[in-house]
DRENDO-1510 file (C-alpha; in Angstrom, 1 decimal, always signed):
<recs>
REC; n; res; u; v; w
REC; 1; UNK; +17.7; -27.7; -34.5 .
REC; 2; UNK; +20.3; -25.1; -36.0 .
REC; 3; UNK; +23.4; -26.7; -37.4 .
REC; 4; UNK; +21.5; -30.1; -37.8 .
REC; 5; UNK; +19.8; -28.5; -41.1 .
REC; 6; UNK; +23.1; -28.0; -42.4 .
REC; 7; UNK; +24.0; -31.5; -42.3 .
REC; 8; UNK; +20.4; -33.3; -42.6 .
REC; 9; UNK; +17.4; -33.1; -44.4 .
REC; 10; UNK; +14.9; -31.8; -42.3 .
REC; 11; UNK; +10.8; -33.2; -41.9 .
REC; 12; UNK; +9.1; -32.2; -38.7 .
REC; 13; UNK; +7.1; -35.4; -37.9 .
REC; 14; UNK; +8.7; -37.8; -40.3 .
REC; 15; UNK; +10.6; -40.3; -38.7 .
REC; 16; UNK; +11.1; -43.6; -41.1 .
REC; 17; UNK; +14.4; -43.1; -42.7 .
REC; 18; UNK; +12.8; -44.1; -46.1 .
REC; 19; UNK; +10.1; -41.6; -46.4 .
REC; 20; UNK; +12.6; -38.8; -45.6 .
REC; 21; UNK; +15.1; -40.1; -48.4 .
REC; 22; UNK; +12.7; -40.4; -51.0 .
REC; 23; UNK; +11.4; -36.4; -50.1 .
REC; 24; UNK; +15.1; -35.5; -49.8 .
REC; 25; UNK; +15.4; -37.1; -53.1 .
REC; 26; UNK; +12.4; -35.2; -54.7 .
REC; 27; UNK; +13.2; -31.9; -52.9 .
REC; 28; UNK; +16.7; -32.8; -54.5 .
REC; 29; UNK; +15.3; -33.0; -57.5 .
REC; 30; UNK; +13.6; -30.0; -57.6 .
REC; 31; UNK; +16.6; -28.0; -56.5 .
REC; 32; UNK; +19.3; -29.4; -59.4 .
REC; 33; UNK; +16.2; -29.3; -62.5 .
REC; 34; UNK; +15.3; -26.0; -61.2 .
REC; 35; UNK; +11.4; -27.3; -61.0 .
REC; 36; UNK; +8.6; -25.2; -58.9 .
REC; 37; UNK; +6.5; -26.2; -55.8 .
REC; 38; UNK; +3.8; -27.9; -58.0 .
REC; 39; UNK; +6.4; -29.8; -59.2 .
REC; 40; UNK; +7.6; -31.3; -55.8 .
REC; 41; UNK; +3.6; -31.8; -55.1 .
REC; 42; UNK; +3.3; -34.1; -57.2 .
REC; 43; UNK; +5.8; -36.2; -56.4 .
REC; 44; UNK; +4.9; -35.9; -52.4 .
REC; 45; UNK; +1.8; -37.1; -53.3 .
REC; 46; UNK; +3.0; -40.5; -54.6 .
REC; 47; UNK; +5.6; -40.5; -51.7 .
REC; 48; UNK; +2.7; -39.8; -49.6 .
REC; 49; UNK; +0.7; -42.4; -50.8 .
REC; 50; UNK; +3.5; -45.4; -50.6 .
REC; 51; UNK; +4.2; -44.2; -47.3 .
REC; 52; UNK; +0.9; -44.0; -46.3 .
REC; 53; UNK; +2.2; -41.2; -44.0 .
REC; 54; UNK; -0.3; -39.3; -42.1 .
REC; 55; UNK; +1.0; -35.8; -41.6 .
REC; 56; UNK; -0.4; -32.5; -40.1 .
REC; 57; UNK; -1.7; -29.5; -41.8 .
REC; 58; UNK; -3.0; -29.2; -45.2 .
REC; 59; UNK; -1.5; -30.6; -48.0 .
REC; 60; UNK; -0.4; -27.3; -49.9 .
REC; 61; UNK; +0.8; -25.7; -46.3 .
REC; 62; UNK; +3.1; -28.9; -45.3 .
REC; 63; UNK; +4.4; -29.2; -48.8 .
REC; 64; UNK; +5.4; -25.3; -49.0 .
REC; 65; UNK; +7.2; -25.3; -45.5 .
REC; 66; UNK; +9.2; -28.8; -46.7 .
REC; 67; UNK; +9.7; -27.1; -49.8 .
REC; 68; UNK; +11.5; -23.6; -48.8 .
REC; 69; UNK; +13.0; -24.4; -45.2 .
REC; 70; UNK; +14.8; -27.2; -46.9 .
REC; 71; UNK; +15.7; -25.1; -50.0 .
REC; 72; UNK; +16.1; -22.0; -48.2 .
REC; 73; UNK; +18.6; -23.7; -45.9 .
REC; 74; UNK; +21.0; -25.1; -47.8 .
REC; 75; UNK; +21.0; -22.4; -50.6 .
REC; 76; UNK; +21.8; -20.0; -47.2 .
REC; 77; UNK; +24.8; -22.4; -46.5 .
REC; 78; UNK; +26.3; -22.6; -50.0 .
REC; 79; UNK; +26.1; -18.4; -49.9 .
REC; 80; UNK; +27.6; -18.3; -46.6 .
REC; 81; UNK; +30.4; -20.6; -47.8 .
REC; 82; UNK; +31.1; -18.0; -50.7 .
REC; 83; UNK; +30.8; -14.9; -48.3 .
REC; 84; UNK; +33.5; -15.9; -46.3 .
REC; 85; UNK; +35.9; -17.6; -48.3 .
REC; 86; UNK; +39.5; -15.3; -47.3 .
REC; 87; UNK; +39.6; -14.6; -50.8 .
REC; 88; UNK; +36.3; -12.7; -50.9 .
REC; 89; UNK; +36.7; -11.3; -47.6 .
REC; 90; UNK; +39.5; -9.1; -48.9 .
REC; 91; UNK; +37.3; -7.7; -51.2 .
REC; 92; UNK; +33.8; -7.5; -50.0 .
REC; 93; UNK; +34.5; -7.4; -46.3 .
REC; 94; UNK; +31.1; -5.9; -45.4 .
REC; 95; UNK; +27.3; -7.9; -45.4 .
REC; 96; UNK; +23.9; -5.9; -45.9 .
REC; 97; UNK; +20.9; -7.6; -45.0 .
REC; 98; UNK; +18.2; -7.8; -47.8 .
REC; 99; UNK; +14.5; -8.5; -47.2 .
REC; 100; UNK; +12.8; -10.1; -49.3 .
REC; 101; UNK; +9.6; -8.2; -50.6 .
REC; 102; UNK; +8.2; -11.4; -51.8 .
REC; 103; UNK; +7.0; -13.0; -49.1 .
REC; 104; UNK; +3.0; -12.7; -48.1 .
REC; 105; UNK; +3.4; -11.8; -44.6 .
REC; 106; UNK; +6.5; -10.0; -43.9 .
REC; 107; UNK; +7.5; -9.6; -40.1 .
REC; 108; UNK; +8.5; -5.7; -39.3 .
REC; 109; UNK; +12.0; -7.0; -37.8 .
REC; 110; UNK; +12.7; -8.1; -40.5 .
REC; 111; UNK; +11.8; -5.5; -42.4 .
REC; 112; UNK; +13.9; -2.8; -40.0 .
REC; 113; UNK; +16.9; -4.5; -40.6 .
REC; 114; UNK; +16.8; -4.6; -44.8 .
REC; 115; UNK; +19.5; -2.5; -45.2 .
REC; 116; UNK; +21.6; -3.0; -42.5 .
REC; 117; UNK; +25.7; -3.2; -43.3 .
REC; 118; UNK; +27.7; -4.7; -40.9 .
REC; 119; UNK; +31.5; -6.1; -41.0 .
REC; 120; UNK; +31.1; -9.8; -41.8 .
REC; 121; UNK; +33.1; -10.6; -38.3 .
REC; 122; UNK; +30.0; -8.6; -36.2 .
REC; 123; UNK; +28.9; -10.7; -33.9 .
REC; 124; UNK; +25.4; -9.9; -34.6 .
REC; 125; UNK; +25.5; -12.8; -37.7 .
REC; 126; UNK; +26.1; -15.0; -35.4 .
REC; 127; UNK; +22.9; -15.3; -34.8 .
REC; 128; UNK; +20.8; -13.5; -37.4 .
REC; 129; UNK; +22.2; -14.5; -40.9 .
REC; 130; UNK; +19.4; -15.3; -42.5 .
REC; 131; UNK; +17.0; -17.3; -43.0 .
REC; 132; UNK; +15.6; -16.2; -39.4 .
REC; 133; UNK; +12.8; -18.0; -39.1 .
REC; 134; UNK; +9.8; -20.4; -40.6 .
REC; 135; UNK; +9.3; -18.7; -44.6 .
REC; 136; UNK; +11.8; -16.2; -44.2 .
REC; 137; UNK; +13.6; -15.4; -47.4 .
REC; 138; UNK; +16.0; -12.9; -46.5 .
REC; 139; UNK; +19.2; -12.9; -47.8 .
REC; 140; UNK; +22.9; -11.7; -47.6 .
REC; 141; UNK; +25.4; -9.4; -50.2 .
REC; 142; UNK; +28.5; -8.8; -49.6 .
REC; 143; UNK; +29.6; -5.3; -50.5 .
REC; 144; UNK; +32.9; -3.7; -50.6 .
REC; 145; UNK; +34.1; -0.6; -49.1 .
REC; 146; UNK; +34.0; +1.4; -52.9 .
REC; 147; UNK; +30.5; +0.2; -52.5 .
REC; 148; UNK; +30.1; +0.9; -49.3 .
REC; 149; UNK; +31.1; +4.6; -49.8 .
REC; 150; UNK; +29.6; +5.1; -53.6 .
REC; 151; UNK; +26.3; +3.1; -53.5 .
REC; 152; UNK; +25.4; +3.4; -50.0 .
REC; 153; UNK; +26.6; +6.6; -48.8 .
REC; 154; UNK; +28.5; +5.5; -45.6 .
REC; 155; UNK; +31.6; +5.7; -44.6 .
REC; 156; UNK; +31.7; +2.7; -42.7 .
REC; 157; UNK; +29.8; -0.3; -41.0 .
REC; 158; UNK; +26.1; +0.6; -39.6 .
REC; 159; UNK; +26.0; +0.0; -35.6 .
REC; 160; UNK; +24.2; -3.5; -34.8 .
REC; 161; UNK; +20.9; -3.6; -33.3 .
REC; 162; UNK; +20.4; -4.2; -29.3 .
REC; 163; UNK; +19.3; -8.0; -29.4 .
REC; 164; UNK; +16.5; -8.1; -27.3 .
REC; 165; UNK; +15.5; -12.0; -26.2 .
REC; 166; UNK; +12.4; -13.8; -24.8 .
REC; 167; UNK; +12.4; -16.8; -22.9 .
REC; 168; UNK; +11.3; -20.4; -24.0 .
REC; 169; UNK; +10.3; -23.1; -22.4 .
REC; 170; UNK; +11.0; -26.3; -24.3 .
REC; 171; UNK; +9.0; -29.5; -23.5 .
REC; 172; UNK; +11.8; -31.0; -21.5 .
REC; 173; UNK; +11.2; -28.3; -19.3 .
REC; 174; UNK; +14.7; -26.3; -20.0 .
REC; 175; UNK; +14.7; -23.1; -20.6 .
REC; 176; UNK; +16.9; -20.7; -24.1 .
REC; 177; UNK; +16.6; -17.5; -24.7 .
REC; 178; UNK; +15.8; -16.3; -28.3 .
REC; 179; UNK; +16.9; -13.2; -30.1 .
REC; 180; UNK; +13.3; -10.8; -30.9 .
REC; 181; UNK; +12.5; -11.8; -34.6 .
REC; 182; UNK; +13.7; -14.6; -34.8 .
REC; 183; UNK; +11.9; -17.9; -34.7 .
REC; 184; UNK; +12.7; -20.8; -31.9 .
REC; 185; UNK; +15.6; -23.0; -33.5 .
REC; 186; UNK; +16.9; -20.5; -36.4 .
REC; 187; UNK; +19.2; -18.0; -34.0 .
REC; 188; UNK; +22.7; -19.8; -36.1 .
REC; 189; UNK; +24.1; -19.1; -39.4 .
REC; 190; UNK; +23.5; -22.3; -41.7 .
REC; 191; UNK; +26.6; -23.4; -43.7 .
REC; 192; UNK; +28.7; -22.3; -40.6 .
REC; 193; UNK; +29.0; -25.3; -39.4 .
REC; 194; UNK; +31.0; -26.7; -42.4 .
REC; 195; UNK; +33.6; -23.8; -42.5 .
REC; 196; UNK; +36.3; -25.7; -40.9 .
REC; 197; UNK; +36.4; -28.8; -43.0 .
REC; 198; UNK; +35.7; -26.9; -46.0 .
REC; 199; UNK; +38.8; -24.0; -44.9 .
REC; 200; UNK; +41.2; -27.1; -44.0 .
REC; 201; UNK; +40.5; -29.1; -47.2 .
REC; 202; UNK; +40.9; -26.1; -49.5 .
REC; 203; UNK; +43.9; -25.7; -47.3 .
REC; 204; UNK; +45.4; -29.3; -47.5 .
REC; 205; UNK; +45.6; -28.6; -51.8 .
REC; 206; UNK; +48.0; -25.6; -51.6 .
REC; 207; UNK; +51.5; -24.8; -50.8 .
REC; 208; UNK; +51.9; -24.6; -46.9 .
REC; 209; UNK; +52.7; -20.8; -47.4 .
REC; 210; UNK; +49.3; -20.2; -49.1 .
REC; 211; UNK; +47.3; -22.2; -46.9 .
REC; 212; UNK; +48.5; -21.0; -43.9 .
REC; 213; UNK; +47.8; -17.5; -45.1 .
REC; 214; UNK; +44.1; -18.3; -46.4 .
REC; 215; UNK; +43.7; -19.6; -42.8 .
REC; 216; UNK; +45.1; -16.6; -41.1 .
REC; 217; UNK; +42.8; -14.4; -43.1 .
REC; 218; UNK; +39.7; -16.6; -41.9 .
REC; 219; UNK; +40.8; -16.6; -38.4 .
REC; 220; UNK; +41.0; -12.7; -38.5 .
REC; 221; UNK; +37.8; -12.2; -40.0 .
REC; 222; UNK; +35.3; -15.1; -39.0 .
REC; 223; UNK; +36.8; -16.7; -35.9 .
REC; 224; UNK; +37.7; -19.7; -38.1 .
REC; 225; UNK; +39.8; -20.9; -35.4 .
REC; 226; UNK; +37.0; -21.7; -33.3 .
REC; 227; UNK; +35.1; -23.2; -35.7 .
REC; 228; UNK; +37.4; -25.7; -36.7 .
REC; 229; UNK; +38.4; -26.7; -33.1 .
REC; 230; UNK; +34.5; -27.5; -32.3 .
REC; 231; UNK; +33.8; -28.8; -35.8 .
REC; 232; UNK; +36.7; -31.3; -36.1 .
REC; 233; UNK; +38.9; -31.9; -32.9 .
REC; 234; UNK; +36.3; -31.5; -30.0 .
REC; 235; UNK; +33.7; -34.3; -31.0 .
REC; 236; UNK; +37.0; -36.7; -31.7 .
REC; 237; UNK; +38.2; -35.6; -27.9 .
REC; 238; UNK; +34.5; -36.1; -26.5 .
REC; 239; UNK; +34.2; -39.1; -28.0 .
REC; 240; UNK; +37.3; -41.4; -27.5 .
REC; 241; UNK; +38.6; -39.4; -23.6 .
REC; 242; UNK; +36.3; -40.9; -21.6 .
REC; 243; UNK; +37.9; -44.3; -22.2 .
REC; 244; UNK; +40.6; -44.5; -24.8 .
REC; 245; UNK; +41.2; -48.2; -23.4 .
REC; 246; UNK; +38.1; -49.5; -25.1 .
REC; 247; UNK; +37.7; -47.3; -28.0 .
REC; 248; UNK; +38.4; -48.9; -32.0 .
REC; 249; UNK; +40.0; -46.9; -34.1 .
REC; 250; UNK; +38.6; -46.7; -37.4 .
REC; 251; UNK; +41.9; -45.2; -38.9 .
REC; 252; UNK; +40.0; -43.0; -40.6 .
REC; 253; UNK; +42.2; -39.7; -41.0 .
REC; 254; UNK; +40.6; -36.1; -40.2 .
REC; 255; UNK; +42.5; -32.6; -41.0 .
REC; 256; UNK; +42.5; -31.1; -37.3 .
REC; 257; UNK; +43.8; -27.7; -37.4 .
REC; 258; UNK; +47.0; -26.0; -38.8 .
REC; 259; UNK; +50.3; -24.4; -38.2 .
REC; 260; UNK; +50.3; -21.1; -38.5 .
REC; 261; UNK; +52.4; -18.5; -41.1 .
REC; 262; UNK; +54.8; -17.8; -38.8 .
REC; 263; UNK; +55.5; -21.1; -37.3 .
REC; 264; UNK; +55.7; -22.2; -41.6 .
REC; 265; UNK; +58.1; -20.1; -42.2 .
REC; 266; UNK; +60.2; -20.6; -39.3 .
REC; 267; UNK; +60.2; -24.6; -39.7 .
REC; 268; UNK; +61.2; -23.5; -43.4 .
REC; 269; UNK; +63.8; -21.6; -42.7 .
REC; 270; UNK; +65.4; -23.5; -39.9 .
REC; 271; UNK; +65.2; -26.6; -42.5 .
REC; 272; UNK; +65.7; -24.9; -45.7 .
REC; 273; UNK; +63.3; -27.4; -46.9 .
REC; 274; UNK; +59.2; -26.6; -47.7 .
REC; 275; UNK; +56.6; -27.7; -45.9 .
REC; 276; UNK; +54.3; -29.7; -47.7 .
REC; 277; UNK; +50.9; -27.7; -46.2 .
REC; 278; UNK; +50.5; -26.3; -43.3 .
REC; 279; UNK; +47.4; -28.6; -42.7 .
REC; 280; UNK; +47.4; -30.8; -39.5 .
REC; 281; UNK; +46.0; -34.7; -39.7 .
REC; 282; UNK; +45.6; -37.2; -37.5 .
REC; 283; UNK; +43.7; -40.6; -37.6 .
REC; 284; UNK; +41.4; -41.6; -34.9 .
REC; 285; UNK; +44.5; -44.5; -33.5 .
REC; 286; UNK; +46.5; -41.9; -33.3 .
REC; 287; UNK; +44.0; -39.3; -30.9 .
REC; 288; UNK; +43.3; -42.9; -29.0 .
REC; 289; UNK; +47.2; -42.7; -28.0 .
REC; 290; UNK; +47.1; -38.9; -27.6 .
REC; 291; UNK; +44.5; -39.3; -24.8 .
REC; 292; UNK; +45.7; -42.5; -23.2 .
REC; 293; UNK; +45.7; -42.9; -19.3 .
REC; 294; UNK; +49.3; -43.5; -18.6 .
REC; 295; UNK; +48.3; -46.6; -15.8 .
REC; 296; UNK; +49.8; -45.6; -12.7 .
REC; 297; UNK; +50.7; -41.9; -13.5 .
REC; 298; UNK; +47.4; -40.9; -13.3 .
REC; 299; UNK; +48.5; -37.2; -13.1 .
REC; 300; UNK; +50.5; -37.6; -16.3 .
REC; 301; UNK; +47.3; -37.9; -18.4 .
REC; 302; UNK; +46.1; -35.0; -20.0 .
REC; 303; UNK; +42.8; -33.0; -18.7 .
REC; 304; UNK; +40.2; -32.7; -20.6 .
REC; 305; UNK; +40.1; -29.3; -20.8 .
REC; 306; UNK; +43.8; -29.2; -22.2 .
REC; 307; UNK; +42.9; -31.7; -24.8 .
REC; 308; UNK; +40.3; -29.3; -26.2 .
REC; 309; UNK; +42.7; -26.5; -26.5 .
REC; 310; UNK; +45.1; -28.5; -28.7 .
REC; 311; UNK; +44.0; -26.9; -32.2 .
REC; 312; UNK; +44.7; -23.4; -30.7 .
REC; 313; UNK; +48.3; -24.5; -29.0 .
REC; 314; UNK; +49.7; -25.7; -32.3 .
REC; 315; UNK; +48.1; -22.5; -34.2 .
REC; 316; UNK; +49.5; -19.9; -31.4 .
REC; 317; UNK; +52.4; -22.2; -29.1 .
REC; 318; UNK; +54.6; -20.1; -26.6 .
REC; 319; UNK; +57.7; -21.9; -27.8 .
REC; 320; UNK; +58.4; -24.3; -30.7 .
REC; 321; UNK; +61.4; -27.3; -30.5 .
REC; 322; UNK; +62.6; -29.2; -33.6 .
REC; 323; UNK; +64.0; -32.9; -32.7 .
REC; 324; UNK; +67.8; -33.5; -33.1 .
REC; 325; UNK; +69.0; -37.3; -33.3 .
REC; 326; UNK; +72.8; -37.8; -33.3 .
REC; 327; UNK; +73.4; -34.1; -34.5 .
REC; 328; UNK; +71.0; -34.2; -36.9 .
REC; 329; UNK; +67.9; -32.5; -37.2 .
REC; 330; UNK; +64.5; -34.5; -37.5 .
REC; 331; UNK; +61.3; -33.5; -39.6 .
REC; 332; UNK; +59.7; -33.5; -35.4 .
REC; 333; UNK; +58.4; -30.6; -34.0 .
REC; 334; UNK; +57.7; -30.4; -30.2 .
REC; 335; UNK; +54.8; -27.5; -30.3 .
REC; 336; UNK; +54.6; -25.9; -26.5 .
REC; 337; UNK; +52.3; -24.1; -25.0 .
REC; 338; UNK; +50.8; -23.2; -21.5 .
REC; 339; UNK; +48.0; -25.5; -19.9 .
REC; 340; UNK; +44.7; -24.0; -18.8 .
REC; 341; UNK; +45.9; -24.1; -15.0 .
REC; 342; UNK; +48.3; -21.5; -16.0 .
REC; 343; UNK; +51.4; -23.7; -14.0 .
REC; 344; UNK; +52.4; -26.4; -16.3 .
REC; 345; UNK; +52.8; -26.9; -20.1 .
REC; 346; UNK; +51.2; -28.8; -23.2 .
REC; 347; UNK; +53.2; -30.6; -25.8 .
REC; 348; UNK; +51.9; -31.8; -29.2 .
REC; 349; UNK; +53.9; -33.6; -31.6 .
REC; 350; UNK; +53.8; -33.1; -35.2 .
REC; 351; UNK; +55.9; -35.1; -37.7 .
REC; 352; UNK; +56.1; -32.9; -40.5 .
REC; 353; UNK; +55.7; -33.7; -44.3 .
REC; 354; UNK; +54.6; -37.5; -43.2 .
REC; 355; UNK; +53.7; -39.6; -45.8 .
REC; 356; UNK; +50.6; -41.9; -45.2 .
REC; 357; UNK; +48.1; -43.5; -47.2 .
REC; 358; UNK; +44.7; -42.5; -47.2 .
REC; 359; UNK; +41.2; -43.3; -48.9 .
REC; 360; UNK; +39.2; -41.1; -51.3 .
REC; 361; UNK; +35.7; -40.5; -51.3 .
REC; 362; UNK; +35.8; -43.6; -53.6 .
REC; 363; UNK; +37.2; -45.7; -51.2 .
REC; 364; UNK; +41.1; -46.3; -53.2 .
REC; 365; UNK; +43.5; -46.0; -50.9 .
REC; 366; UNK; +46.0; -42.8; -52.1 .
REC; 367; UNK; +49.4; -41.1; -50.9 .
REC; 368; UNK; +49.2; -38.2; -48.5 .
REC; 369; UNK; +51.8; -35.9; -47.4 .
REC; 370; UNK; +50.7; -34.1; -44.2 .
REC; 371; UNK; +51.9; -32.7; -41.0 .
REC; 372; UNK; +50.5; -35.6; -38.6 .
REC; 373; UNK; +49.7; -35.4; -35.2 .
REC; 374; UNK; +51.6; -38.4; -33.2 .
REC; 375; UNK; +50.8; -37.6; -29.6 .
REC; 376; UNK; +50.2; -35.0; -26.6 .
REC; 377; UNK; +51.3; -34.6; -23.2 .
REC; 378; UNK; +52.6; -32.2; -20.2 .
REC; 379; UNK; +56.3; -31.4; -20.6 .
REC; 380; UNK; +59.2; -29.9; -18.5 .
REC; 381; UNK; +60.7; -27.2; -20.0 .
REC; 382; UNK; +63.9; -28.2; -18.4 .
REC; 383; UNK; +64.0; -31.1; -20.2 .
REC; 384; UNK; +63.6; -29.6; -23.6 .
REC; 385; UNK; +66.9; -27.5; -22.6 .
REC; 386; UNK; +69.2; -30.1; -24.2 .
REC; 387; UNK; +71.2; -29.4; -27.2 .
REC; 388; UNK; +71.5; -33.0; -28.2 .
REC; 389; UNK; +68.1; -34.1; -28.7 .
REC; 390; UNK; +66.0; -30.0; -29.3 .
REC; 391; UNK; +66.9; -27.2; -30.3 .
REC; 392; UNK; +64.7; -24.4; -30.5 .
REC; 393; UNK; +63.2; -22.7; -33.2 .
REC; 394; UNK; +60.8; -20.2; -32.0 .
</recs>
């Protein structure tokens, strides 16, 4: 269902892990040598045969839909990965939907929207970039505003459809409500799921000034923000707050979220030193402490629905407090900003330009330098009003 395509390879039906990896592997191989269909058939019908896997349908039927929902898919992802890249949001801010005239049945929707410029932030891709259903090909451009005005004779972004839904009934007996034209299960934009990690890694390679911009740019334009808070943070939080007693770290380190360009340059300039990104990390021990129950101040720990809200405190905090031990300044940053109950306030702490080691995709262990996460918590502001261990910054 949505997302999941993004991140697996997808057979309806086919459950032993080693008949989907060997498709995968011919699908694969079809993609990267740029072979057809009847290409693919003929190796399904030796995986097929090893198998001895007893699909549904008609041979030419189930090898088509494998085939294109697979490719269509992830060639949708990679595009939307280009589309909204900061860099080529700047330039080609707009997105016209393109049906394909290809395709043997075409569904009138679709057809009606062919044509259709919208902003790339209109929340009406949120739900029908395409591919919109089972054999769609539609497709994104991106188109800038020359274009916009020379080519297409507008001077500025069509007005989204009404989305009209129907109701579903899934076999579990719940109940979702799916946009008109588009099929059960496709109502997401594939490839936005890996935005986050993709934005933050991209992020982690450049100055902190650049990054932080890139990121702003994102944030303005696709809701990056959000993304990376559900794609990163949130399943760490859901996973290890229940009970952070009994959970093993793997030490494996994750790129959480970001400081943004004003809180850069301020930590700049109150240091006169450069930040070595503007990238957040934090290892999996280290979000075990975060969310620790502090024994018998059970009303010290942090609520859940805090915890969640820690990517967007340390990208938009109230108040910002560097740490100052025996009259000099430390590379510690005390990032504040208001709980969800309105009353109290959220800490994070953030050791800036922290040097760790860390493992590539080949496994060798490497030097970072990162802004690091160390721990979260409620804070007084009363205590923070002492010259001799903060000062403030923002």
């Amino acid at each position: 269902m949505k997302a999941q395509h993004d991140r697996s390879f997808v057979v309806a039906g086919a459950m032993a892990s080693d008949l989907l990896e060997d498709l995968r592997q011919a699908v694969g191989k079809a993609i990267a040598g740029g072979s057809t269909l009847a290409d693919f058939r003929r190796d399904f019908d030796q995986i097929v045969a090893t198998h001895g896997w007893d699909f549904k349908g008609g041979r030419n039927w189930r090898t088509r839909v494998i085939y294109q929902t697979n490719l269509q898919t992830s060639y949708a992802a990679g595009r939307y990965q280009q589309l909204t890249d900061p860099d080529m949001l700047k330039v080609r801010p707009y997105w016209r939907y393109v049906h394909s005239d290809s395709v043997l049945r075409p569904r009138p929707q679709h057809q009606a929207w062919s044509g259709l410029i919208l902003r790339a932030d209109d929340p009406w891709w949120k739900t029908h970039y395409p591919p919109n259903g089972w054999g769609c090909q539609c497709t994104v451009r991106a188109v800038s505003l020359q274009e916009l005005r020379d080519k297409y004779g507008k001077d500025g972004a069509d007005t989204a459809p009404v989305i009209q839904t129907r109701r579903v009934e899934q076999d579990d007996g719940s109940v979702v409500y799916v946009p008109d034209g588009i099929d059960f299960g496709w109502d997401y934009a594939p490839g936005q799921a890996y935005v986050g990690k993709l934005l933050l890694d991209k992020a982690a390679t450049t100055s902190a000034r650049i990054g932080a911009d890139a990121i702003q740019s994102a944030v303005n334009n696709i809701d990056a923000l959000d993304k990376i808070i559900q794609e990163r943070w949130q399943p760490l939080v859901q996973q290890i707050y229940p009970d952070p007693a009994n959970y093993r770290p793997t030490k494996q380190r994750f790129h959480i979220g970001a400081l943004s360009p004003q809180l850069v340059d301020s930590i700049e300039q109150a240091t006169g030193e450069s930040l070595a990104t503007a990238v957040v990390s934090v290892d999996d021990s280290e979000v075990k402490h975060a969310l620790r129950d502090t024994g018998a101040k059970a009303d010290k720990r942090i609520a859940l629905d805090d915890a969640m809200q820690t990517v967007v405190g340390m990208w938009e905090p109230e108040r910002v407090y560097q740490q100052v031990n025996n009259d000099q300044p430390e590379p510690v940053y005390l990032v504040v900003w208001k709980a969800q109950d309105g009353q109290r306030y959220m800490k994070a702490v953030i050791n800036a330009n922290y040097r760790v080691k860390d493992k590539d995709q080949t496994g060798k262990r490497i030097p970072l330098q990162t802004n690091t996460l160390t721990t979260l918590g409620y804070v007084d502001l009363r205590d923070l009003n002492n010259p001799a261990m903060y000062r403030r910054i923002i």
